[in-house]
C-alpha positions in Angstrom: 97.4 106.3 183.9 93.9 106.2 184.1 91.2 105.1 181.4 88.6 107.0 179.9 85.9 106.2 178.7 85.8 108.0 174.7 82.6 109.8 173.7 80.0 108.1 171.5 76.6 108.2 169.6 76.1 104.3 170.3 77.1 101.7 172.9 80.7 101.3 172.0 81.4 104.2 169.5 84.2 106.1 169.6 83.8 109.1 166.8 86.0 111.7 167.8 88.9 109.2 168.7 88.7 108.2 164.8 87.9 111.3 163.2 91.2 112.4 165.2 92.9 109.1 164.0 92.1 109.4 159.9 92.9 112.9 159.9 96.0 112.7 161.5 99.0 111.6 158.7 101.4 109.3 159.3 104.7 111.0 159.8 107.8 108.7 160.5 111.5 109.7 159.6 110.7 108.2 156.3 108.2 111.3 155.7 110.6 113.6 157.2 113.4 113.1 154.8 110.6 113.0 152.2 109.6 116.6 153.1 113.2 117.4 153.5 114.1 116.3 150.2 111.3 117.7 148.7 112.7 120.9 150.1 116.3 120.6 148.9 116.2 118.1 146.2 113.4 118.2 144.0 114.7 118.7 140.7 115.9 115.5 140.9 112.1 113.6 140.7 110.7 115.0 137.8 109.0 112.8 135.9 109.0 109.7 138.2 106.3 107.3 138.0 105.4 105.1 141.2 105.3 100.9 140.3 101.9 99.3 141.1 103.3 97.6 144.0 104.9 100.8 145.3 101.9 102.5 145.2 99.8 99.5 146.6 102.6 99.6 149.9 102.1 103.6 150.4 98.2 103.2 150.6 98.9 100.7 152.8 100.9 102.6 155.3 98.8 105.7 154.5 101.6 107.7 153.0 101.2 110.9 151.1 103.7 110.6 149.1 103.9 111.5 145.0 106.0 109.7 142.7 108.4 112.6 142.4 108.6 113.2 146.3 110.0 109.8 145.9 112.5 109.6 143.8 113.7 113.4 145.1 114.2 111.4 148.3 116.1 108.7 146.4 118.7 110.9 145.1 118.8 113.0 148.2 119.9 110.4 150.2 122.3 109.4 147.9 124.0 112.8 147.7 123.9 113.2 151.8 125.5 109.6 151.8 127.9 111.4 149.4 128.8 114.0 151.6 129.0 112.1 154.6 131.5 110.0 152.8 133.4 113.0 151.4 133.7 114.1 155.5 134.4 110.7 157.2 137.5 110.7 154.4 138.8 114.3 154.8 138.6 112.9 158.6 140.2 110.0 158.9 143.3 111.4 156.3 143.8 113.9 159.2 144.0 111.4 162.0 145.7 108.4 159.9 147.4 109.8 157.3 146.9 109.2 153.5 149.7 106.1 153.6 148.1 104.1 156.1 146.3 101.0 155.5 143.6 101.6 158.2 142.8 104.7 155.7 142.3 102.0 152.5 140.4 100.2 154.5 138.0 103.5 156.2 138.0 105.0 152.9 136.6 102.0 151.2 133.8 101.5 153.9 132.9 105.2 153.7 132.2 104.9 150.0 129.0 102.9 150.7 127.2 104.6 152.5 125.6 106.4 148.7 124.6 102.9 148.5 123.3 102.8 151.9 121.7 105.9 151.8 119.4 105.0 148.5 118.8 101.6 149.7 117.4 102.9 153.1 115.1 104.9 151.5 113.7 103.0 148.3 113.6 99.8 151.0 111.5 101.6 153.6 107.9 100.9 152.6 108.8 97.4 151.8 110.3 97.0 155.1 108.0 99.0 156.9 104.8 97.1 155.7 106.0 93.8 156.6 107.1 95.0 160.2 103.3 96.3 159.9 101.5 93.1 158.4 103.3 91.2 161.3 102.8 92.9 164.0 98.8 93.2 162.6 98.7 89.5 162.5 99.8 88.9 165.7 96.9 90.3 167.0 94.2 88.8 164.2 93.0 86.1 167.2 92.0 89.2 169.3 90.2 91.3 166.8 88.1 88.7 166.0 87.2 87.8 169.1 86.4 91.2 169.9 84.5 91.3 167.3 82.8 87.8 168.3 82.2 89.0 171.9 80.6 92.3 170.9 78.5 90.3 168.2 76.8 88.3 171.0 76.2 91.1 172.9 74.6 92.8 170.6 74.2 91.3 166.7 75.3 94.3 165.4 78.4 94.2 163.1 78.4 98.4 163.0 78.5 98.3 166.6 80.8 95.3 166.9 83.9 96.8 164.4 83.2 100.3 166.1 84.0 98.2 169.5 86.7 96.6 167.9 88.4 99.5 166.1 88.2 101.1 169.4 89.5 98.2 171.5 92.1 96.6 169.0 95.5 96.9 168.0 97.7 97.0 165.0 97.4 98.0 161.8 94.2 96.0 161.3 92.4 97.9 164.4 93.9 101.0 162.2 91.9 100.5 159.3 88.9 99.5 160.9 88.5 102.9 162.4 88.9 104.3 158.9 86.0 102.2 157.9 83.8 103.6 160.3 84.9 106.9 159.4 84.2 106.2 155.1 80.6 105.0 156.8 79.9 108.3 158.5 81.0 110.3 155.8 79.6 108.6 153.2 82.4 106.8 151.4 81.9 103.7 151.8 77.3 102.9 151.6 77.6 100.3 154.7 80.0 98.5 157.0 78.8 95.2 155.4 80.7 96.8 152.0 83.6 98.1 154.0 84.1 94.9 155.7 84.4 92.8 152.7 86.8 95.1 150.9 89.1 94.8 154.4 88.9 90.6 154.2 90.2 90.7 150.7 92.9 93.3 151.8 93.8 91.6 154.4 93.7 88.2 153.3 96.4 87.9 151.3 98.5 88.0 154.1 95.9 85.9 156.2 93.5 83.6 154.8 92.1 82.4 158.2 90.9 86.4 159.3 89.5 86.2 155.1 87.5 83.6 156.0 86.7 84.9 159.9 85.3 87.8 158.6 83.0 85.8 156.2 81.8 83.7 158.9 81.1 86.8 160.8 79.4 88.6 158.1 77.3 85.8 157.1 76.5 84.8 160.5 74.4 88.7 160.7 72.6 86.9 158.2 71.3 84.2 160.0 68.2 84.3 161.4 68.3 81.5 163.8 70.2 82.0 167.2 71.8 78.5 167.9 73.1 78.7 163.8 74.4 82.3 164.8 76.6 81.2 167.6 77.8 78.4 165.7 78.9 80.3 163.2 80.5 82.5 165.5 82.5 79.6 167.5 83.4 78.5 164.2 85.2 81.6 163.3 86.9 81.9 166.6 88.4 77.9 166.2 89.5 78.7 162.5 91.3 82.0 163.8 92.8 80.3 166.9 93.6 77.0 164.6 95.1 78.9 162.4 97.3 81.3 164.8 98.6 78.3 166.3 99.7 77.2 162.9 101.8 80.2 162.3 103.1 80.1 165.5 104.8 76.8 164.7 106.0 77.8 161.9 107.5 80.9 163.2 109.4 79.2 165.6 110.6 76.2 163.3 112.0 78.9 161.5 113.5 80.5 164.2 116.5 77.9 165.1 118.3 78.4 162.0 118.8 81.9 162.4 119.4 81.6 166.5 122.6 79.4 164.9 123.6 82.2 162.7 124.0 84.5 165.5 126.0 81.8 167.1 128.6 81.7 164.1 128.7 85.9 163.2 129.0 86.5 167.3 131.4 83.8 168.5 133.0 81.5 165.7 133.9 84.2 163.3 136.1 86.3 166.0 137.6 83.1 166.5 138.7 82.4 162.9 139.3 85.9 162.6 141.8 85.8 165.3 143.6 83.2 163.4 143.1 84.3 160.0 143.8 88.1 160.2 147.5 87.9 160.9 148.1 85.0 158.7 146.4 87.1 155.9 148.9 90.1 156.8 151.8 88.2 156.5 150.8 86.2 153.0 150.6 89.7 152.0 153.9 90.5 152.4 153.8 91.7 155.3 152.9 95.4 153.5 149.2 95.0 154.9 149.2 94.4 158.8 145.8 93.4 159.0 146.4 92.4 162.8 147.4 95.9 164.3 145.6 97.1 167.4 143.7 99.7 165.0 142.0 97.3 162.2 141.4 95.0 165.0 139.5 97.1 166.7 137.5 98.1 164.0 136.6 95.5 163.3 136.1 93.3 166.9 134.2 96.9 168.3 132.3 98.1 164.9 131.8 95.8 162.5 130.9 92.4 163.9 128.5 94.6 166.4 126.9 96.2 163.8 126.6 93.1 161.8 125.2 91.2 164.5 122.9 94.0 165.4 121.2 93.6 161.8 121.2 89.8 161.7 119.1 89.7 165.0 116.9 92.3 164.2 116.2 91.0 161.2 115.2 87.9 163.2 113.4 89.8 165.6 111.1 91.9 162.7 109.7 88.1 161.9 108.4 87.6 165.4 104.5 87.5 165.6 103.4 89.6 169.3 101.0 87.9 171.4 101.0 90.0 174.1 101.7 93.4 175.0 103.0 94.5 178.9 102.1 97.1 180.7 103.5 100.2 180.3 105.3 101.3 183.7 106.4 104.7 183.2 109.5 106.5 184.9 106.7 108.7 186.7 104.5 106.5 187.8 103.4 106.8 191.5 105.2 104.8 194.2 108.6 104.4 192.5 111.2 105.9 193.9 112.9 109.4 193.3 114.3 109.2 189.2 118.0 108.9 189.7 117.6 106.9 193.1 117.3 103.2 194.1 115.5 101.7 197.3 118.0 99.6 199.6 116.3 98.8 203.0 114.6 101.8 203.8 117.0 104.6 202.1 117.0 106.3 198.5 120.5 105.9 197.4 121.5 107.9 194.0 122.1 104.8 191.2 124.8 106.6 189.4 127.5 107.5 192.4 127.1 103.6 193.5 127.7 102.7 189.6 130.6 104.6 189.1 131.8 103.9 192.7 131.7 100.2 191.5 133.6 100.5 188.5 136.8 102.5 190.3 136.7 100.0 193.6 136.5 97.2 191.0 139.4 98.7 188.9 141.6 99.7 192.1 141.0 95.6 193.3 143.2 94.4 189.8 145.3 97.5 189.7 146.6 96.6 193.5 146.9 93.1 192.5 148.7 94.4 189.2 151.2 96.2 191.9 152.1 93.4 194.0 153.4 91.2 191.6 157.1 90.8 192.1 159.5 89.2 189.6 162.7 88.0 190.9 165.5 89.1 188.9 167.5 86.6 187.8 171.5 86.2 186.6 170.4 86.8 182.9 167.7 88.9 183.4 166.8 92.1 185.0 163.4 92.9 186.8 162.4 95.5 184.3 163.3 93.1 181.7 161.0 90.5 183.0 158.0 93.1 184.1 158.0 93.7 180.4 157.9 90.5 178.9 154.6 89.9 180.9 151.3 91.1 179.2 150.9 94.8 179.8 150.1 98.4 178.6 152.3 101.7 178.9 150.3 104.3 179.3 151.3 108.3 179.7 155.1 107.3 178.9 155.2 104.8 181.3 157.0 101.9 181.2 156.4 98.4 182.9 158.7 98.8 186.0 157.5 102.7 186.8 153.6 102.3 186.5 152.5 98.2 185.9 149.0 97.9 184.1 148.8 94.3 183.7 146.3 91.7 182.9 144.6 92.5 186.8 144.1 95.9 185.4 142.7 95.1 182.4 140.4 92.6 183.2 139.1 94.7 185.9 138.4 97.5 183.9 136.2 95.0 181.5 134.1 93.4 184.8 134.0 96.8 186.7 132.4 98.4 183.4 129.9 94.9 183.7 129.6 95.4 187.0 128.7 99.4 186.8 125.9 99.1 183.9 124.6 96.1 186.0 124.0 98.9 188.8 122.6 101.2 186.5 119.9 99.0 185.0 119.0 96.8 187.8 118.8 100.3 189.9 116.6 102.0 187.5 114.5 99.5 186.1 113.7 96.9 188.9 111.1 98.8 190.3 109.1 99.9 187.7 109.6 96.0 186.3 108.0 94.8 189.5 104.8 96.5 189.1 104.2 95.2 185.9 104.9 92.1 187.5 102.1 92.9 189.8 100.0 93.9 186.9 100.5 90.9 184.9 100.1 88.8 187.9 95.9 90.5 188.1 96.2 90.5 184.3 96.2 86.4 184.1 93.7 86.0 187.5 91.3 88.2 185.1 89.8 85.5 183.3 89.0 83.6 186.1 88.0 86.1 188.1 85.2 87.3 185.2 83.8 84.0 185.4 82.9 84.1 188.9 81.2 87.6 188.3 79.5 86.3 185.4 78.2 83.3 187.6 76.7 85.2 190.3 75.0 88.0 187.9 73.7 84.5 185.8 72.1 84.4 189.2 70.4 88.0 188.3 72.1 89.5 191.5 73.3 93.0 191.0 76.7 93.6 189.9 77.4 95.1 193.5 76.7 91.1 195.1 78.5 89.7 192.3 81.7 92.1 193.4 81.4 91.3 196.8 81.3 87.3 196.2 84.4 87.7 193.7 86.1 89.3 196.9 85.2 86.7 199.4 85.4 84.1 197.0 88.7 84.9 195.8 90.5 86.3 198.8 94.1 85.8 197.8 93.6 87.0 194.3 95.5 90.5 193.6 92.5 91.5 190.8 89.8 90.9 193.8 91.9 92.8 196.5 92.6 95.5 194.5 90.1 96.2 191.5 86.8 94.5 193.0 87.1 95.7 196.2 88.2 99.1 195.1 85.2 99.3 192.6 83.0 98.3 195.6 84.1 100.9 198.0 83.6 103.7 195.3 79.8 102.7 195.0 79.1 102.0 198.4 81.1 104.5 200.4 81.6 106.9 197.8 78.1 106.6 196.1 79.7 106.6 192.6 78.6 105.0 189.7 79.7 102.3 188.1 81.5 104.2 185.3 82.8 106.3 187.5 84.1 103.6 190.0 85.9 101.9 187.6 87.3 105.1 185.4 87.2 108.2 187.6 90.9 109.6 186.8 91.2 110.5 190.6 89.3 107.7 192.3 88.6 105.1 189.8 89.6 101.1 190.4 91.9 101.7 187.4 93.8 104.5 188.4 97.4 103.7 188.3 96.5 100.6 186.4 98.0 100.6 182.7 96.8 97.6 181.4 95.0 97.8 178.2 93.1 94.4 178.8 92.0 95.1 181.9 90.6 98.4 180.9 88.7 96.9 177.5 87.6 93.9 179.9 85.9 96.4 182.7 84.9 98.3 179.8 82.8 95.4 178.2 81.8 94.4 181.7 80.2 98.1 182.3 78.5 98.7 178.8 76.9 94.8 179.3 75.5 95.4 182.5 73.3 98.1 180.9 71.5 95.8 178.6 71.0 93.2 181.5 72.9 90.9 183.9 71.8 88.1 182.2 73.8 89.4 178.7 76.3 90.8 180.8 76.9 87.2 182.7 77.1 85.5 178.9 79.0 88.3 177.6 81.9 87.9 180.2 81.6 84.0 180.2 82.5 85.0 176.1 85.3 87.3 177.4 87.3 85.1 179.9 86.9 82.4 176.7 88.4 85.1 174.3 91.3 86.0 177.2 92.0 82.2 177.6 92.4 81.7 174.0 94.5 84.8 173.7 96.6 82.9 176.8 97.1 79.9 174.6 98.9 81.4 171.7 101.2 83.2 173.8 102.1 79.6 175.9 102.4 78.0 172.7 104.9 80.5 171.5 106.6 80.7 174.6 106.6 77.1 175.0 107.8 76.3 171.3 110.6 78.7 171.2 111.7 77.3 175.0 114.6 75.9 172.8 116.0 78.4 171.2 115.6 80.8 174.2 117.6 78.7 176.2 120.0 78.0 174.0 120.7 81.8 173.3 120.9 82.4 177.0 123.6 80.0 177.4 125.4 81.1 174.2 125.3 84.7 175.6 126.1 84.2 179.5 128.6 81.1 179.3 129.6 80.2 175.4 130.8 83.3 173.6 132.6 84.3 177.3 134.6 80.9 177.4 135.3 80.6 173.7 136.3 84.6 173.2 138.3 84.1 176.3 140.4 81.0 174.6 140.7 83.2 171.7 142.6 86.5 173.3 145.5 83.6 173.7 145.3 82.0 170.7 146.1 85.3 169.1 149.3 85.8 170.8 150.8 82.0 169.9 149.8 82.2 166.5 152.0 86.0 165.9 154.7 84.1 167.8 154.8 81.1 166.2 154.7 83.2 163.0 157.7 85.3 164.0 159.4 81.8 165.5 159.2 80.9 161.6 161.3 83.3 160.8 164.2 82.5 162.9 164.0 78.8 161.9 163.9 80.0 158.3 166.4 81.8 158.7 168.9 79.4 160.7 167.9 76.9 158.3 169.2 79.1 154.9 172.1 80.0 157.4 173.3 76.1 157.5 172.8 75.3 154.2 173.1 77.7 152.1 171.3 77.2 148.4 169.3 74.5 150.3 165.1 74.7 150.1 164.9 72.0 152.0 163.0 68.5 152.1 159.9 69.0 149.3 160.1 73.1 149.7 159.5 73.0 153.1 161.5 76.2 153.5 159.6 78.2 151.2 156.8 76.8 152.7 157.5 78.3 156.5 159.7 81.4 154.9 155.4 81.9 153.5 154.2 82.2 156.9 157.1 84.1 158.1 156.8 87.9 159.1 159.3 89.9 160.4 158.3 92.0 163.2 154.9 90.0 163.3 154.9 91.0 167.1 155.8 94.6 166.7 153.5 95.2 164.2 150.5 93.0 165.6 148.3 93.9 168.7 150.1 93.1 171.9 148.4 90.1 174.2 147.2 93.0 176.9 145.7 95.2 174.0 144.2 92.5 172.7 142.5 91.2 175.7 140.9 94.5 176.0 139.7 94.7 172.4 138.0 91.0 173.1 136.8 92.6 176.6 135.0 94.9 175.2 133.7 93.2 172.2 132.5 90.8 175.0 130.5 93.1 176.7 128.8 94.2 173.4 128.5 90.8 172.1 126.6 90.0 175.6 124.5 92.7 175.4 123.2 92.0 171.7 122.6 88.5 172.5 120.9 89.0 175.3 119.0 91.6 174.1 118.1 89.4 171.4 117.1 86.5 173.8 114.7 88.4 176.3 112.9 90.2 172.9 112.1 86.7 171.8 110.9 85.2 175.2 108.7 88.8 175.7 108.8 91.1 172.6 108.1 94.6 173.2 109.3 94.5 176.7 111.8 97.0 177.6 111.8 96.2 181.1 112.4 92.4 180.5 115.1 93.1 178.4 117.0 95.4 181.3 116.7 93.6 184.0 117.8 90.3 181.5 120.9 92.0 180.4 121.9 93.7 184.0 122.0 89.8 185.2 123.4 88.3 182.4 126.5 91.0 181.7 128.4 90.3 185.1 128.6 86.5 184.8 129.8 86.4 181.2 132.4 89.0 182.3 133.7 87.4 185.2 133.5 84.1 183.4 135.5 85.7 180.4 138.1 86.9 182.5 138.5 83.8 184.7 139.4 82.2 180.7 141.6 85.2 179.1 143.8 84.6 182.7 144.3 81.2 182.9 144.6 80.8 179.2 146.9 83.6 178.8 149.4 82.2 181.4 149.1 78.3 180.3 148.5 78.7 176.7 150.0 81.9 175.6 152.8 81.0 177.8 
C-alpha cells in the first residue's frame, strides 16, 4: 500500500486530511443503537439530564449524543433484552419441555440479559474512554518525540503539532488535529492556547505528557539554542522515564490476573467435575446437575464466555508500544486466497483441512473396530463391548457399530489438527512479510544514522544512499528501500518525493509500515532546508526510534513471565489436568451409586441399625440411585472436556500471543495453529491412559 504524501500550506501540514477528520462523526455501534433507539424508543428519554462526568466522557470520545438520546437508548436496550428473553424462553420450552431442569436453569439465564442489555449501554462510554486513554498513552513517548524532532528541525510549535497530528496515533494524535483545525478556523486564537488546554486534558491521565508539553512550550520561549535543546532532551527523558514507569507497573499487575485465568480455565472444571454430581444427589436426586445437557452448558458456554471476559478485561489494560504491519489478504506475492504454497504447487487450504480431519477420524475409528473382547463363561461379547466407554449413535448399539474412546479422541485432535491447517495455511505467508518488514523496520535506526553521517559530510543525499548500500550490504532496509530509492533518481530521473512515494514505482510501494513511511517522510521534507539539518534531524530520529525500541523491550522483557507461564498453562497444564478430570468424573458417579448398594446391604443386615456414629445416614446422603443413568456417560463426557479443551486452548492462547504483541492478528494465528495440536494430542494421550487405569 503505497504512501502519499497529504497536501499542505506549510512543510508538514496536512489540512484537508483534518478538515476531513473533524468533520467526520464518530459512529461505533454505540451510535448506531443510539440512532436506532432514537428511532423506536424515544418517548422513553424525555426529560433526561446528562451527569457532569457523563457529559465530560461524550466530549471526550466526540459523541453527539443528547441526554434524552441517552436514556431512549437505555430503555431500548432493556426492552430488546426483554424480547430476546421472551424468545430464547418460548425456545427452549419447545425443545426441553416446561418440566425440565435444564429449562429452570435456561430460563433463569435468559432473564438477564434486560440487565445486560442496559448495562452495555449506560457502561459504554466509560468503557470506551478508558480503552481510548490507554491505548492514547501508549503512544505519549512517540508524540512527543515527534513533536521534539520536528521542533529541532524547525522551532516552530504550529508546524511541529501539524507534523505530529499528521504522523501520530491515538486519541491524542486525534485531538491534535482538531486543534489545528479550532486555529484555522478561528476557535481557538493560537496553538500556544490550544496546547495548554490539551496538557491539562490530558494530564490527568498523564502527568509526565502535562509536564512534556510545558517543557516544549516554554522551550519556544527560549531564546538561547543550547538552553532550547536542553529543554527539549529534558522533556524526551521525563516522557521516556516516565513510560518506563508505567510499564512496570502494568506488568506487576499483570500476574495476578494471568493466575485468575489459570483458576476460571482449569481448576474450576476440575472442582466442577467433582462438585456438580455431588450437588445433584444432596438434592435429592430431583436436580441432576451432572446430565450430558447442563454439563455441556456449562463446560462449552459458560466457562468460555467467562473466560473470554476475564482475559479481555486483562487485555483492555495493556499499554501498545508498537503497532505491525498491516499485511493484507491482497497483498502482492501471496498466494491465490483459498490456496497454500508447498514446494512449488498452490494447494487449496480447505480440501487438505477437511481431508485431515476425516483421515484423522478414520485412524481412531479403525482402531475403535479392531478391538476384540473375548467372551467369557459369565459374560457375552456384546455385554462386555458395552461396558467399555462408548456412544450409540443412529440406534446403534456397541456390538453393531463401536464408537469408542479411538473415535472420540480422534474427532477432538482431527478438529485440532484441521483448524491448525486452516490458519497456518492462510496466515503464514502474509505473517512472513511482516516478518520481513519488521526485520527493515528495526535496521531503520541504524541505518538513518549512517545517512545522517555522510550528509553531516554535506554530500548529497544521492552519495549518502549509495554509502548506506555499500556500507550495509546485508541489511534488508539498504537492499531494498536505499537501493530502490537510488535507482528511481538515477535510472529513472525521479525526484526524490517521487522515488520514495510514487504509488507505482516508489521505494515504498508494497511497504505498509507506518514508521518507515513518517521516517522517509522526515528524511525528504529535512533535506529541503539543508543536509546539514537533515543529518541532525535524522541523528534526532534514530534517537526517538531507539527510545521507542526500549519501551517495547522493557515490556516485552517484564511480562517474559507471565507470557511463559500462560504458554505452558495453555499448551501442557489445562490439557493434562482436564484430561485427569474426564476420569475423575466417572469414579466419583460410581462410587456415588456404589454407596448405594452398601447402604443398602447394610439396612438389609441390620435392620433399625444407623450404624457406628450415623455413618449410614452419612453415605445413604451421598447416595443416588441411578447416579450413572442419569449422569453423562465417561465417552460423552470426554467429548464435552474435548471440546472445552480446544476452546479453552484457543482463549488462552489467544490471550498469551495479544500480550507478547498486542494488536497482532497474525501473531496470534500462527500462535494458536501451533499451540492447538499439542494440547490436543497431549489431552488425549491423559483422558486414555487415565480412563483405563483410573476410571477402571
Amino acid at each position: 500500500m503505497p504512501i502519499k504524501r497529504t497536501e499542505s500550506k506549510g512543510l508538514y501540514s496536512g489540512d484537508k486530511a483534518i478538515k476531513q477528520y473533524v468533520e467526520r462523526p464518530r459512529v461505533d455501534w454505540f451510535v448506531k443503537f443510539v440512532n436506532f433507539s432514537k428511532k423506536y424508543f424515544s418517548s422513553y428519554g424525555k426529560g433526561a439530564k446528562l451527569t457532569i462526568e457523563q457529559r465530560e466522557l461524550f466530549d471526550f470520545l466526540s459523541y453527539k449524543v443528547t441526554a434524552e438520546e441517552f436514556r431512549a437508548a437505555e430503555i431500548g436496550a432493556m426492552i430488546v433484552g426483554l424480547i430476546a428473553t421472551i424468545f430464547a424462553v418460548f425456545v427452549a420450552a419447545l425443545i426441553l419441555g416446561t418440566e425440565s431442569p435444564i429449562f429452570f436453569i435456561a430460563a433463569l439465564i435468559c432473564f438477564i440479559f434486560p440487565l445486560i442489555g442496559f448495562m452495555l449501554i449506560a457502561y459504554h462510554p466509560q468503557q470506551e474512554a478508558k480503552r481510548e486513554q490507554t491505548l492514547a498513552l501508549g503512544y505519549v513517548s512517540e508524540i512527543v518525540n515527534y513533536i521534539i524532532s520536528s521542533m529541532r528541525l524547525t522551532p516552530n510549535l504550529e508546524k511541529a503539532i501539524e507534523f505530529t497530528a499528521s504522523h501520530g496515533r491515538g486519541k491524542i494524535a486525534d485531538d491534535m488535529k482538531k486543534l489545528i483545525w479550532d486555529v484555522q478556523i478561528g476557535k481557538c486564537s493560537s496553538v500556544e492556547e490550544g496546547l495548554d488546554e490539551l496538557a491539562y486534558k490530558w494530564g490527568k491521565y498523564n502527568d509526565d505528557f502535562k509536564q512534556a508539553l510545558m517543557l516544549i512550550r516554554a522551550s519556544v520561549l527560549e531564546a538561547d539554542t543550547a538552553k532550547r535543546e536542553a529543554l527539549l532532551e529534558k522533556a524526551s527523558e521525563d516522557v521516556l522515564e516516565g513510560s518506563k514507569e508505567k510499564m512496570d507497573r502494568y506488568a506487576r499487575e499483570l500476574s495476578q490476573p494471568t493466575v485468575y485465568l489459570y483458576y476460571f480455565g482449569v481448576l474450576l472444571p476440575l472442582m466442577l467435575a467433582i462438585v456438580l454430581p455431588i450437588g445433584g444427589t444432596l438434592s435429592g436426586g430431583s436436580f441432576a446437575l451432572a446430565k450430558p445437557e447442563i454439563l455441556a452448558l456449562i463446560y462449552l458456554v459458560g466457562l468460555p464466555l467467562g473466560l473470554f471476559a476475564l482475559g479481555s478485561n486483562i487485555l483492555g489494560n495493556r499499554p501498545p508500544t508498537y503497532i505491525p504491519p498491516d499485511v493484507d489478504e491482497n497483498f502482492p506475492g501471496l498466494p491465490a486466497k483459498g490456496t497454500m504454497k508447498i514446494g512449488g504447487a498452490s494447494i487449496p487450504i480447505m480440501p487438505v483441512a477437511i481431508l485431515v480431519f476425516i483421515a484423522t477420524l478414520f485412524i481412531g475409528f479403525t482402531l475403535d473396530q479392531a478391538i476384540t473382547v473375548s467372551p467369557t463363561p459369565m459374560f457375552e461379547r456384546a455385554e462386555l463391548l458395552a461396558a467399555k466407554p462408548h456412544i450409540e449413535l443412529f440406534g446403534n448399539t456397541a456390538e453393531q457399530l463401536f464408537i469408542g474412546l479411538f473415535s472420540i479422541l480422534s474427532a477432538i485432535v482431527g478438529a485440532a489438527l484441521a483448524i491448525s491447517v486452516y490458519l497456518y495455511g492462510t496466515y503464514s505467508a502474509r505473517k512472513k512479510i511482516q516478518d520481513d518488514i519488521r526485520v527493515m523496520e528495526g535496521e531503520f535506526k541504524d541505518a538513518i544514522y549512517v545517512l545522517a553521517s555522510r550528509l553531516g559530510e554535506n554530500r548529497p543525499l544521492e552519495d549518502a544512499l549509495k554509502h548506506a548500500v555499500e556500507f550495509l550490504p546485508n541489511s534488508k532496509i539498504a537492499s531494498r528501500i536505499f537501493r530502490k530509492t537510488l535507482d528511481n533518481i538515477t535510472t529513472m530521473g525521479m525526484t526524490i518525493d517521487d522515488a520514495v512515494f510514487d504509488p507505482n514505482f516508489g521505494a515504498l510501494k508494497n511497504v505498509p509500515s507506518r514508521m518507515l513511511g513518517s521516517g522517509m517522510r522526515m528524511t525528504i521534507d529535512s533535506i529541503g532546508l539543508g543536509v546539514n539539518v537533515a543529518a541532525k534531524s535524522l541523528i534526532g530520529l534514530a534517537l526517538q526510534l531507539r527510545n521507542a525500541e526500549k519501551i517495547d523491550l522493557l515490556l516485552r522483557n517484564l511480562l517474559s513471565s507471565v507470557t511463559s507461564m500462560l504458554k505452558t498453562m495453555g499448551t501442557f497444564i489445562a490439557p493434562i489436568v482436564l484430561g485427569v478430570v474426564t476420569s475423575l468424573q466417572s469414579v466419583i458417579v460410581k462410587a456415588m451409586s456404589s454407596n448405594c448398594a452398601s447402604d443398602a446391604s447394610a439396612q438389609t443386615a441390620t435392620p433399625g441399625v444407623s450404624g457406628f456414629g450415623g455413618a449410614s445416614n452419612l453415605s445413604s446422603m451421598f447416595c443416588k440411585k441411578g447416579a450413572e443413568s442419569s449422569s453423562a456417560d465417561p465417552a460423552t463426557f470426554t467429548l464435552i472436556m474435548g471440546i472445552y479443551v480446544l476452546e479453552v486452548v484457543i482463549l488462552l492462547t489467544y490471550f498469551n500471543s495479544q500480550v507478547e504483541d498486542s494488536n497482532n492478528k497474525l501473531h496470534t494465528y500462527i500462535a494458536i495453529s501451533k499451540a492447538l495440536p499439542i494440547a490436543t494430542l497431549i489431552f488425549s494421550a491423559v483422558a486414555y491412559f487415565a480412563g483405563t487405569s483410573i476410571g477402571g
